[in-house]
N, CA, C and O atoms as a Maestro MAE file, in Angstrom:
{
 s_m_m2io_version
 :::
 2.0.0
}

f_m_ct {
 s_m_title
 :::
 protein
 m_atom[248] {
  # First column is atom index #
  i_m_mmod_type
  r_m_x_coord
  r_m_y_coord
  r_m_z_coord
  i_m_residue_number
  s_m_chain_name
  s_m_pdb_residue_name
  s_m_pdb_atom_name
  i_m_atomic_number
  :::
  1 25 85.889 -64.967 85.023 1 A "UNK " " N  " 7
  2 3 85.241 -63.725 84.689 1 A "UNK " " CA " 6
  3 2 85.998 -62.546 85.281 1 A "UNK " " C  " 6
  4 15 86.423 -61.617 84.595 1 A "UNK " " O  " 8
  5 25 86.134 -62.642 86.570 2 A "UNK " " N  " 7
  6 3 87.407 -61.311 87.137 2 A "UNK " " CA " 6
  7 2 88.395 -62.015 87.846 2 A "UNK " " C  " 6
  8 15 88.391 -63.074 88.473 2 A "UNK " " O  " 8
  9 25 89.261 -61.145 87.585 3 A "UNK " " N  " 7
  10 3 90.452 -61.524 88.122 3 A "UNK " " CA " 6
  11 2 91.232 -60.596 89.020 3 A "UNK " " C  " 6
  12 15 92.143 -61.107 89.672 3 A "UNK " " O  " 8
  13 25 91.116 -59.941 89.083 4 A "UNK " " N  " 7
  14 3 90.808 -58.775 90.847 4 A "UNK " " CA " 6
  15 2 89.761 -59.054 92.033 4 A "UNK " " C  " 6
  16 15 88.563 -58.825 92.202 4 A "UNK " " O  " 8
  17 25 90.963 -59.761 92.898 5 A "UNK " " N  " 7
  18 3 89.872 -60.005 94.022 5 A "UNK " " CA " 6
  19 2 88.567 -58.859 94.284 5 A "UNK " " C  " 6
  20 15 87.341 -58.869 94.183 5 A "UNK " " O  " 8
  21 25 89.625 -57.901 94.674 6 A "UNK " " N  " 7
  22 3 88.706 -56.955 94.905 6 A "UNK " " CA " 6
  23 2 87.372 -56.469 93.800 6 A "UNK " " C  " 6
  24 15 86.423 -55.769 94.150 6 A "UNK " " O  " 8
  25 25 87.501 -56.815 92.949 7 A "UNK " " N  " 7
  26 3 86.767 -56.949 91.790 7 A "UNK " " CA " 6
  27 2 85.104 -57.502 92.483 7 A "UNK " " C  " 6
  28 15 83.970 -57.025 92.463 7 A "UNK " " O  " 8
  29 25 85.895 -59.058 93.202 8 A "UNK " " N  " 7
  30 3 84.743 -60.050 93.093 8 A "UNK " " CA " 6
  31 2 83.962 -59.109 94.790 8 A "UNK " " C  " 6
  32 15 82.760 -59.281 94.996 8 A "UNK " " O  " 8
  33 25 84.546 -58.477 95.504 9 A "UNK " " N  " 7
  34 3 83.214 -57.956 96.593 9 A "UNK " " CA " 6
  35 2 82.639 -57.225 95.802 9 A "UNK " " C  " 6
  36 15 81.418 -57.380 95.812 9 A "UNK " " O  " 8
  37 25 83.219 -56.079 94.736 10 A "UNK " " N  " 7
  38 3 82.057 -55.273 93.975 10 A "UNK " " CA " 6
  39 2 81.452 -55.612 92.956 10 A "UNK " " C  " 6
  40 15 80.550 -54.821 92.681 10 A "UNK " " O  " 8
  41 25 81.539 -56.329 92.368 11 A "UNK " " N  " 7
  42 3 80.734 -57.303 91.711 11 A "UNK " " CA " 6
  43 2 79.450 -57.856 92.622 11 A "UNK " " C  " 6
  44 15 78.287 -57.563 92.345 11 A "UNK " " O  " 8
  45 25 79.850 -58.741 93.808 12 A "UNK " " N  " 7
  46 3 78.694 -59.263 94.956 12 A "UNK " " CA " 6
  47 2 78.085 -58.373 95.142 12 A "UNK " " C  " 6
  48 15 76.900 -58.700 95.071 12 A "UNK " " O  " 8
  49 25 78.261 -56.802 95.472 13 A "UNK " " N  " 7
  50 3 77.810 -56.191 96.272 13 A "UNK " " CA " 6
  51 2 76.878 -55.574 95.201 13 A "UNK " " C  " 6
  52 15 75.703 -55.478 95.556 13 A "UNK " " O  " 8
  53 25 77.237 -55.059 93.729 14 A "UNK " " N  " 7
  54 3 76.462 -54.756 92.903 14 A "UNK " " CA " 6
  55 2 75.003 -55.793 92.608 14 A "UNK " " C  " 6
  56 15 73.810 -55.509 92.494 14 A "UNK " " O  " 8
  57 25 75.777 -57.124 92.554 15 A "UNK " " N  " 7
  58 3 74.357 -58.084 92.249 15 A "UNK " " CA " 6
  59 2 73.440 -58.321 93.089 15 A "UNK " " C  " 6
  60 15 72.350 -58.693 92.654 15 A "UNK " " O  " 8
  61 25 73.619 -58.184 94.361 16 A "UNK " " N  " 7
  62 3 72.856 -58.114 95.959 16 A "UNK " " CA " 6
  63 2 71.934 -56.860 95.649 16 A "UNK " " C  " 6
  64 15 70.735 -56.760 95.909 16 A "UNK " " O  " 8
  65 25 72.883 -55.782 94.941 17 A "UNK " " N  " 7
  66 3 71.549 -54.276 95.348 17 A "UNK " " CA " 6
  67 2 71.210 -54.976 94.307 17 A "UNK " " C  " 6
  68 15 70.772 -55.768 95.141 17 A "UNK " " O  " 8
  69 25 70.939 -55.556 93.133 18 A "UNK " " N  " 7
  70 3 69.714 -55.628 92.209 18 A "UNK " " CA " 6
  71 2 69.025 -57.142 92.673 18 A "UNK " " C  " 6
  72 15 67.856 -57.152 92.285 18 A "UNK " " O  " 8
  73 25 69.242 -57.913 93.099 19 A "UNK " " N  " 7
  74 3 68.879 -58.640 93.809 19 A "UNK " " CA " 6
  75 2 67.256 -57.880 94.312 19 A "UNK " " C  " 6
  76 15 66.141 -57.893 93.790 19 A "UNK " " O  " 8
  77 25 67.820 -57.246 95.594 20 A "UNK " " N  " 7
  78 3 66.765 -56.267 96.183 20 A "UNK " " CA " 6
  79 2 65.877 -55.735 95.531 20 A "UNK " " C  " 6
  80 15 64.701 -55.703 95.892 20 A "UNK " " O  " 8
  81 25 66.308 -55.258 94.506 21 A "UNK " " N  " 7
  82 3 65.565 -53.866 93.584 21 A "UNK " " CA " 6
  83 2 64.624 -54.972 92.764 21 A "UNK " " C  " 6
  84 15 63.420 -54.720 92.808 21 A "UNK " " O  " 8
  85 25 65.031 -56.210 91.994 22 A "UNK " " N  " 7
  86 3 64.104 -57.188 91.529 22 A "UNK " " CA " 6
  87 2 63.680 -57.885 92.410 22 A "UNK " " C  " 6
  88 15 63.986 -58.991 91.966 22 A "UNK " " O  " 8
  89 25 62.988 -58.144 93.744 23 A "UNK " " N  " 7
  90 3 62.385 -58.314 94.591 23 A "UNK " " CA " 6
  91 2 61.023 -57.608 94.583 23 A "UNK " " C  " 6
  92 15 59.845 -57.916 94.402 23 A "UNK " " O  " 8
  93 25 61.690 -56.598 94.843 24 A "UNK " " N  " 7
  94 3 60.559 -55.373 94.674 24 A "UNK " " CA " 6
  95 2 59.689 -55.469 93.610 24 A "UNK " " C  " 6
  96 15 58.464 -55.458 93.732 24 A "UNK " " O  " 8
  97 25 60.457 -55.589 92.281 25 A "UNK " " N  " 7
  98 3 59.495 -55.309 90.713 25 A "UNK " " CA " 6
  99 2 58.867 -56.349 90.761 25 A "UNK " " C  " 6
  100 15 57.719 -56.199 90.343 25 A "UNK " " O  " 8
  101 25 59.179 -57.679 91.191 26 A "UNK " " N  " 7
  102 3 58.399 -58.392 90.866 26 A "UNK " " CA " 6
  103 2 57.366 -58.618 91.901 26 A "UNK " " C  " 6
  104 15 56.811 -59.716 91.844 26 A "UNK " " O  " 8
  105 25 56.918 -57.640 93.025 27 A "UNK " " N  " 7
  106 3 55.833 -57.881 93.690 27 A "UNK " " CA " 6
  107 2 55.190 -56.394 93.003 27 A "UNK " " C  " 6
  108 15 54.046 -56.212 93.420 27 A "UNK " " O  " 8
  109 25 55.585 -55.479 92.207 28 A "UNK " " N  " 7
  110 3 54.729 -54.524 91.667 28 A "UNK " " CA " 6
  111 2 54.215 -55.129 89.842 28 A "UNK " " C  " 6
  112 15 53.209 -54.868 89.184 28 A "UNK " " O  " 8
  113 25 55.368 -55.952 89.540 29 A "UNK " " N  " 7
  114 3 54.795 -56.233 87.855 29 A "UNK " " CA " 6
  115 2 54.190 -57.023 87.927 29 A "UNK " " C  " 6
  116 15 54.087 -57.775 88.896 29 A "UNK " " O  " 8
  117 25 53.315 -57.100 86.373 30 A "UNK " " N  " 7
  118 3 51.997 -57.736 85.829 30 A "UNK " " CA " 6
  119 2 52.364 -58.902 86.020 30 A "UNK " " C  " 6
  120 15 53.552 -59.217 85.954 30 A "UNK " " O  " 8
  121 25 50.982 -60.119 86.410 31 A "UNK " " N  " 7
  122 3 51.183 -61.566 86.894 31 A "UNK " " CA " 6
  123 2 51.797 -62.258 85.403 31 A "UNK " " C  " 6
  124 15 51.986 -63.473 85.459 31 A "UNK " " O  " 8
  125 25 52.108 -61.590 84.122 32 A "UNK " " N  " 7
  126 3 52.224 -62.068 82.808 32 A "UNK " " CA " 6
  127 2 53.996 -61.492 82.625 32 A "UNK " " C  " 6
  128 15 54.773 -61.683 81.690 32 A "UNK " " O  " 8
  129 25 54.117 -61.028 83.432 33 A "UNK " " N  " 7
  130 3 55.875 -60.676 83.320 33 A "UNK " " CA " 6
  131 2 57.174 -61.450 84.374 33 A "UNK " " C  " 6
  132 15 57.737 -61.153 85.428 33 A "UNK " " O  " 8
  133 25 57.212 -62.204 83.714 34 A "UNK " " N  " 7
  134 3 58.553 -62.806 84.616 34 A "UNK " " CA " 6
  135 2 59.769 -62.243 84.869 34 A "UNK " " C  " 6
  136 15 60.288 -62.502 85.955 34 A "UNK " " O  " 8
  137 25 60.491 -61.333 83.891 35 A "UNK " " N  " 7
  138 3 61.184 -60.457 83.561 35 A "UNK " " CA " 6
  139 2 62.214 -60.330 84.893 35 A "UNK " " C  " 6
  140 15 63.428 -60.532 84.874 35 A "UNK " " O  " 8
  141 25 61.190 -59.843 86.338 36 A "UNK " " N  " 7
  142 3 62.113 -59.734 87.584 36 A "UNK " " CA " 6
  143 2 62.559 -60.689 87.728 36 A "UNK " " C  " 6
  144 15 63.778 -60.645 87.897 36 A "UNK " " O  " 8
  145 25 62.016 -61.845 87.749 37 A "UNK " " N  " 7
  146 3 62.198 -63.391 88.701 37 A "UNK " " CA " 6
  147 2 63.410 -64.153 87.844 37 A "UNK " " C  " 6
  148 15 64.294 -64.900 88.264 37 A "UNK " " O  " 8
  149 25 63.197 -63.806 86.821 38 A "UNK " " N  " 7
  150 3 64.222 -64.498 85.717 38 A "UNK " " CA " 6
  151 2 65.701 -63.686 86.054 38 A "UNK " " C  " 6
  152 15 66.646 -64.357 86.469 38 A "UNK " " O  " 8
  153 25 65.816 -62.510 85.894 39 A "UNK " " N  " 7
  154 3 66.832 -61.799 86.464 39 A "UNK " " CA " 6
  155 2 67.310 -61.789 87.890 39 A "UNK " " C  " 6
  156 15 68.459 -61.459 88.182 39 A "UNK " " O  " 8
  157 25 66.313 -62.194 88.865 40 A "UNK " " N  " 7
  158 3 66.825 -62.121 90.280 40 A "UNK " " CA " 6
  159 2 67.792 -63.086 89.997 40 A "UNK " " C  " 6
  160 15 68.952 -62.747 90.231 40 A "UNK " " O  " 8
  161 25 67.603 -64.193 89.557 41 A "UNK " " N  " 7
  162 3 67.292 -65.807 89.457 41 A "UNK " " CA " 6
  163 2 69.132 -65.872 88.816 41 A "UNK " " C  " 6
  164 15 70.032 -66.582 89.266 41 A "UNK " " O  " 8
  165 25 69.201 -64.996 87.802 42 A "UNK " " N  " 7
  166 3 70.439 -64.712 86.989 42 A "UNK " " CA " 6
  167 2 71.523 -63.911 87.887 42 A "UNK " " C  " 6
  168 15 72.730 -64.153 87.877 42 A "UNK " " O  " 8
  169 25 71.041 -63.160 88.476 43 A "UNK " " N  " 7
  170 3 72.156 -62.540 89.702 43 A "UNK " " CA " 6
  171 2 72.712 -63.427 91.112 43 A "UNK " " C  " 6
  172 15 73.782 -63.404 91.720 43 A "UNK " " O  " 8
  173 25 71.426 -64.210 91.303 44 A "UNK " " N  " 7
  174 3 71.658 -65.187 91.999 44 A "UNK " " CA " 6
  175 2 72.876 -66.421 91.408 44 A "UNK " " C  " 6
  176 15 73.611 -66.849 92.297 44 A "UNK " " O  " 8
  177 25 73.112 -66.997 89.963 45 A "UNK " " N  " 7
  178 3 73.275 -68.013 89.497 45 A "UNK " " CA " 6
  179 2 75.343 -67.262 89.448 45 A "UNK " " C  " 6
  180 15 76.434 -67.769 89.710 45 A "UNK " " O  " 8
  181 25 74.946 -66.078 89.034 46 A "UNK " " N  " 7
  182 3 76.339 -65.397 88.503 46 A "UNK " " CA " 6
  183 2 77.365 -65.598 90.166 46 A "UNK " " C  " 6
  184 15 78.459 -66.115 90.394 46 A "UNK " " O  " 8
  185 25 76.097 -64.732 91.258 47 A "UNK " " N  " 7
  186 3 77.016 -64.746 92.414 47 A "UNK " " CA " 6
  187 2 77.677 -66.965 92.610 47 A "UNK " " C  " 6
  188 15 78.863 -67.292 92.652 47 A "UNK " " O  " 8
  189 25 76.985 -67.549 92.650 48 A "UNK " " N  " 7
  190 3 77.002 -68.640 92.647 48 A "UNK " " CA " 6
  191 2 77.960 -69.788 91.644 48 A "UNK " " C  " 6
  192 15 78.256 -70.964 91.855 48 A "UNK " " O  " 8
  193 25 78.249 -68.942 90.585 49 A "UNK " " N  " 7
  194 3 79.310 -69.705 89.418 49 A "UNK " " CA " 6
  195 2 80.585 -68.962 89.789 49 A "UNK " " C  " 6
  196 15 81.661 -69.559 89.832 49 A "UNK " " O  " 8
  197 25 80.486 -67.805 90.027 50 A "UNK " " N  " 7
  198 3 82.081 -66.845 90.149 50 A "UNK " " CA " 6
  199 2 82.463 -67.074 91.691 50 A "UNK " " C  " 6
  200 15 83.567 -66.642 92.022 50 A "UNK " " O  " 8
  201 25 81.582 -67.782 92.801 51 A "UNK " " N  " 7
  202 3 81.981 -67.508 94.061 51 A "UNK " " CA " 6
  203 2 82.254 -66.839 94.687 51 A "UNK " " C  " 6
  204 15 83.083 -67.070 95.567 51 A "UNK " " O  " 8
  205 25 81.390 -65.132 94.430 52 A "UNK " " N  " 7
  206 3 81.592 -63.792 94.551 52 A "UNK " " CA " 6
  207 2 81.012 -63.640 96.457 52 A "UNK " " C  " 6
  208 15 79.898 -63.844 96.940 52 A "UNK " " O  " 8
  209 25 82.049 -63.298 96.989 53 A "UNK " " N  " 7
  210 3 81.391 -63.183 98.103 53 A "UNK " " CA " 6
  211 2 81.793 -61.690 99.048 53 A "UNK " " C  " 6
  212 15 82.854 -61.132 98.767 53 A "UNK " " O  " 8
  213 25 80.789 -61.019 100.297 54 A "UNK " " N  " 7
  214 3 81.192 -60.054 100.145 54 A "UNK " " CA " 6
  215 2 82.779 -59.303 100.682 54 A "UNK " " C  " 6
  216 15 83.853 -59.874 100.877 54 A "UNK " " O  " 8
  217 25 82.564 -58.395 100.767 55 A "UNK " " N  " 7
  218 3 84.327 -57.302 101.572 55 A "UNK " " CA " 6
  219 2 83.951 -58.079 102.970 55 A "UNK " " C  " 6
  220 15 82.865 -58.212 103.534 55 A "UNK " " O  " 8
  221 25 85.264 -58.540 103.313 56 A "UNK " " N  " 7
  222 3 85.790 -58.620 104.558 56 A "UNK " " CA " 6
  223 2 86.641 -57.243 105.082 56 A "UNK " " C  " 6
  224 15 87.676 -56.628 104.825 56 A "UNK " " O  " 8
  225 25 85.690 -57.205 105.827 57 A "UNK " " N  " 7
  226 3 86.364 -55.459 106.474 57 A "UNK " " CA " 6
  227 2 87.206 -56.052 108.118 57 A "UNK " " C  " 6
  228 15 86.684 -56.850 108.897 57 A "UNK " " O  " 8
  229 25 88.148 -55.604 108.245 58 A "UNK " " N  " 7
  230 3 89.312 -55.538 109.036 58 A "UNK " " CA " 6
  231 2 88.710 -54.665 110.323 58 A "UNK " " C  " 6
  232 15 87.926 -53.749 110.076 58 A "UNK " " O  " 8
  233 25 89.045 -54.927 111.554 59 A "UNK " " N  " 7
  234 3 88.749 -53.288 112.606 59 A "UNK " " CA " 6
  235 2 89.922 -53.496 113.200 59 A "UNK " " C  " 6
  236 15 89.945 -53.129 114.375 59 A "UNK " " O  " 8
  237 25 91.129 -54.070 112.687 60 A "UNK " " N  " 7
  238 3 92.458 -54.034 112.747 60 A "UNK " " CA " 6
  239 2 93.422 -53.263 111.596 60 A "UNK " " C  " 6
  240 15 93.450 -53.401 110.373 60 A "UNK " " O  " 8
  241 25 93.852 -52.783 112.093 61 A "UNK " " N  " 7
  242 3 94.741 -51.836 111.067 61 A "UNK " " CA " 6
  243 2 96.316 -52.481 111.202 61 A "UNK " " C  " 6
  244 15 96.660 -52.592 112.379 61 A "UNK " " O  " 8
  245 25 97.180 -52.860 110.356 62 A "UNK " " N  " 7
  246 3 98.265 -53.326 110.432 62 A "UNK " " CA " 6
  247 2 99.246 -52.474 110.311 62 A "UNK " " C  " 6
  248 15 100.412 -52.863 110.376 62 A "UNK " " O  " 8
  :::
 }
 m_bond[247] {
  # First column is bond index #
  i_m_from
  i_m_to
  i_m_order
  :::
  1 1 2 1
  2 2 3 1
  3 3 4 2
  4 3 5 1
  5 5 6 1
  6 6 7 1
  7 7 8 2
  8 7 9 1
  9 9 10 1
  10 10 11 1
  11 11 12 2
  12 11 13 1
  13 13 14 1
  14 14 15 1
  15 15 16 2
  16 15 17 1
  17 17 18 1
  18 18 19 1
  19 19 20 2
  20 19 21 1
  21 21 22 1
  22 22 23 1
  23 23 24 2
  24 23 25 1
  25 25 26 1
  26 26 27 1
  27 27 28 2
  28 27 29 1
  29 29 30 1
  30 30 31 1
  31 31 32 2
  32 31 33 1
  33 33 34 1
  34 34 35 1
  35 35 36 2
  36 35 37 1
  37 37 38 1
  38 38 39 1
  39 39 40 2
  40 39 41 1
  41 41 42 1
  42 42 43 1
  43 43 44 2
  44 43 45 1
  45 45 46 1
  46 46 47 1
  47 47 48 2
  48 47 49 1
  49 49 50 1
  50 50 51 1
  51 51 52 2
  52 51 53 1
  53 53 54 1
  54 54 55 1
  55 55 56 2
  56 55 57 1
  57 57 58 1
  58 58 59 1
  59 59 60 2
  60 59 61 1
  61 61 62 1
  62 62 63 1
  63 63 64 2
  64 63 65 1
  65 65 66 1
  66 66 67 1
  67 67 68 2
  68 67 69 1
  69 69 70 1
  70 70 71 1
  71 71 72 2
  72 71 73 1
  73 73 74 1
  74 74 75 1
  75 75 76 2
  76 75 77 1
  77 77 78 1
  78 78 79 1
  79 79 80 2
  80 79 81 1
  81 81 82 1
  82 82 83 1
  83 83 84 2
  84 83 85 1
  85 85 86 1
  86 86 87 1
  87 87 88 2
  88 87 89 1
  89 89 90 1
  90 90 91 1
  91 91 92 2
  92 91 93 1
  93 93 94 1
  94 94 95 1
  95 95 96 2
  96 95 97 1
  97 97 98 1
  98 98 99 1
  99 99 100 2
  100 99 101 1
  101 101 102 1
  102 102 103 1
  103 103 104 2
  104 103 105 1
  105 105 106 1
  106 106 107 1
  107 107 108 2
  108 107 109 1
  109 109 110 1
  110 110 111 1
  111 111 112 2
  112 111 113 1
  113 113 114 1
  114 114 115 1
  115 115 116 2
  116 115 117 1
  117 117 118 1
  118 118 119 1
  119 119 120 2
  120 119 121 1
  121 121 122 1
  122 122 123 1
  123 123 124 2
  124 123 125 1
  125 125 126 1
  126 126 127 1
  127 127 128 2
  128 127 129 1
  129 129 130 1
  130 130 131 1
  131 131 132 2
  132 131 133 1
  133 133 134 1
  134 134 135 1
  135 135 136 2
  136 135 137 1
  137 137 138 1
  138 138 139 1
  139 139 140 2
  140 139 141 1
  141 141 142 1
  142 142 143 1
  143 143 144 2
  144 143 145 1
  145 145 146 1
  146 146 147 1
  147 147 148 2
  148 147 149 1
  149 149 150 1
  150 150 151 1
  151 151 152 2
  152 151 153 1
  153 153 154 1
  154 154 155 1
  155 155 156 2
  156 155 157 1
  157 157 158 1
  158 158 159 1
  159 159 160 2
  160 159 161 1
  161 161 162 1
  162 162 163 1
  163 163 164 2
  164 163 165 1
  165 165 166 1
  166 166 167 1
  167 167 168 2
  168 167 169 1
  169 169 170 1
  170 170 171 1
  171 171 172 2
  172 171 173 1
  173 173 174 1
  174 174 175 1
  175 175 176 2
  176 175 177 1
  177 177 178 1
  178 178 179 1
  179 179 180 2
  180 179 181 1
  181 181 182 1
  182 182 183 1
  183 183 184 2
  184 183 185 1
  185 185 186 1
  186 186 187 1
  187 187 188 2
  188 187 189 1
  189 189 190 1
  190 190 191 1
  191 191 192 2
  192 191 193 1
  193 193 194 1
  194 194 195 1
  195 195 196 2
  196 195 197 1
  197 197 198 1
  198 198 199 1
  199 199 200 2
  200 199 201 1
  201 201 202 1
  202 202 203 1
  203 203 204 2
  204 203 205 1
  205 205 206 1
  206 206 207 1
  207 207 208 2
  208 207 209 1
  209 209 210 1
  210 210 211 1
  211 211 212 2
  212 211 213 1
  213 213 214 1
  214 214 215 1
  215 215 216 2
  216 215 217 1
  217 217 218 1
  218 218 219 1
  219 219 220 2
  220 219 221 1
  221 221 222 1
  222 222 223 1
  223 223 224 2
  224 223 225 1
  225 225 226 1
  226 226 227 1
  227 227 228 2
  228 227 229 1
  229 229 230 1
  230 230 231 1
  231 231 232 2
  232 231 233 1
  233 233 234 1
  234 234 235 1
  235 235 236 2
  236 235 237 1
  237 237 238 1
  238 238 239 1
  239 239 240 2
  240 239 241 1
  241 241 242 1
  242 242 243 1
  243 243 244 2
  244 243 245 1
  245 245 246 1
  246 246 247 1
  247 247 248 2
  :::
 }
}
């Protein structure tokens, strides 16, 4: 799916904030909408097939 490392932390880091954000909806939406849980569920599966993991930050400068 990407092929820029750097690609794959912003990718992680994008699916983590909605991660969060469908957390949330699905403790505010109707007990008849799955909608969040199915999507958390899908951000979860994507980080998990691509092996997206996050920035390794350096406090070494070369």
């Amino acid at each position: 799916m990407l092929k820029n490392p750097m690609s794959h932390s912003f990718a992680y880091e994008g699916l983590m904030e909605a991660v969060v954000k469908y957390e949330i909806a699905e403790k505010i939406a109707p007990e008849y909408c799955s909608d969040p849980i199915l999507r958390y569920n899908s951000c979860l599966r994507t980080i998990e097939k691509e092996g997206l993991q996050p920035r390794i930050d350096f406090d070494e400068i070369y």
